[in-house]
C-alpha positions in Angstrom: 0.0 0.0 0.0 1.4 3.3 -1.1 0.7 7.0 -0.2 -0.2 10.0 -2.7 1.0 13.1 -1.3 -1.0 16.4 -1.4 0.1 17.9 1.4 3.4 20.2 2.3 3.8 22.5 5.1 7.2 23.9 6.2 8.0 25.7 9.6 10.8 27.7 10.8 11.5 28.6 14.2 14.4 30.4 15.9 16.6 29.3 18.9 14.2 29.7 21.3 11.3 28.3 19.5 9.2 30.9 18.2 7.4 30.9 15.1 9.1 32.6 12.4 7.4 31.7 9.5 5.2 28.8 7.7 4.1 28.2 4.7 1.7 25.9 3.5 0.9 23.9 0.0 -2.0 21.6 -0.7 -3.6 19.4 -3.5 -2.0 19.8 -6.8 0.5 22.9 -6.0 1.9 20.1 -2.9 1.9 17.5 -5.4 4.1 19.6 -7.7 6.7 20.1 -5.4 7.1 17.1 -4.2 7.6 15.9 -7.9 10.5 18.4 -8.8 12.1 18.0 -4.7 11.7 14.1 -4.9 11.0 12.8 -8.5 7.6 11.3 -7.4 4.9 12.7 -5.7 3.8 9.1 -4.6 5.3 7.1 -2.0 5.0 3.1 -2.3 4.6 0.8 1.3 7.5 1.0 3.3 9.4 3.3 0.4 11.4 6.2 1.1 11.9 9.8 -0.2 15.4 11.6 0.0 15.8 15.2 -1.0 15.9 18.5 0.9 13.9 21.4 0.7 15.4 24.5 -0.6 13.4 26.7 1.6 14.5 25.5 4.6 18.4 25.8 4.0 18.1 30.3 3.3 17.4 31.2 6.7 19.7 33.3 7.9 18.5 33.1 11.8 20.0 29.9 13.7 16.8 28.0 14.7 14.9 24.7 13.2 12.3 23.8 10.5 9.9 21.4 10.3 8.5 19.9 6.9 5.3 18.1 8.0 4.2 15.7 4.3 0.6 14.6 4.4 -1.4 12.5 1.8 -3.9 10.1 1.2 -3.1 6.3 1.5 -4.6 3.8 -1.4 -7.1 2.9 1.2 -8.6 6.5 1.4 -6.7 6.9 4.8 -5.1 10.6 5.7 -1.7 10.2 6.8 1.1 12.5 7.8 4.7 12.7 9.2 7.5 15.1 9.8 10.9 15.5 9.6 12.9 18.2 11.3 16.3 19.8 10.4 18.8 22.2 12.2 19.2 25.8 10.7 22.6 27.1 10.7 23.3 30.1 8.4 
């Protein structure tokens, strides 16, 4: 069972965790990026995805981000993770 993902929201957040900006892509615009970032926008059962997010690397405050990937599962199921990454400029 895969996962088609139509869902992308990014997060950044400085060294003492406030909200510095988000941004947030759904449906076909979500599907898009993850097809130029990852080659696919659809994720197979137990596959992975490698690639970064260009966004995420321009800060130029110290702090985190957080890319949080939803989609739909062949089943009709929502699912959704995250991964998180240290921002040093």
């Amino acid at each position: 069972m895969g996962v088609t993902l139509n869902f992308l929201r990014e997060e950044g957040y400085d060294q003492v965790n406030n909200l510095l900006w988000d941004i947030e892509f759904t449906d076909q615009q979500a599907q898009g990026i993850f097809q130029n970032i990852f080659g696919t926008h659809y994720v197979t059962g137990h596959g992975i995805l490698s690639g970064m997010t260009p966004s995420l690397l321009t800060s130029a405050f110290p702090g985190r981000g957080v890319c949080i990937f939803g989609g739909i599962d062949d089943n009709g199921h929502s699912v959704e993770a995250s991964a998180e990454v240290t921002i040093q400029p």
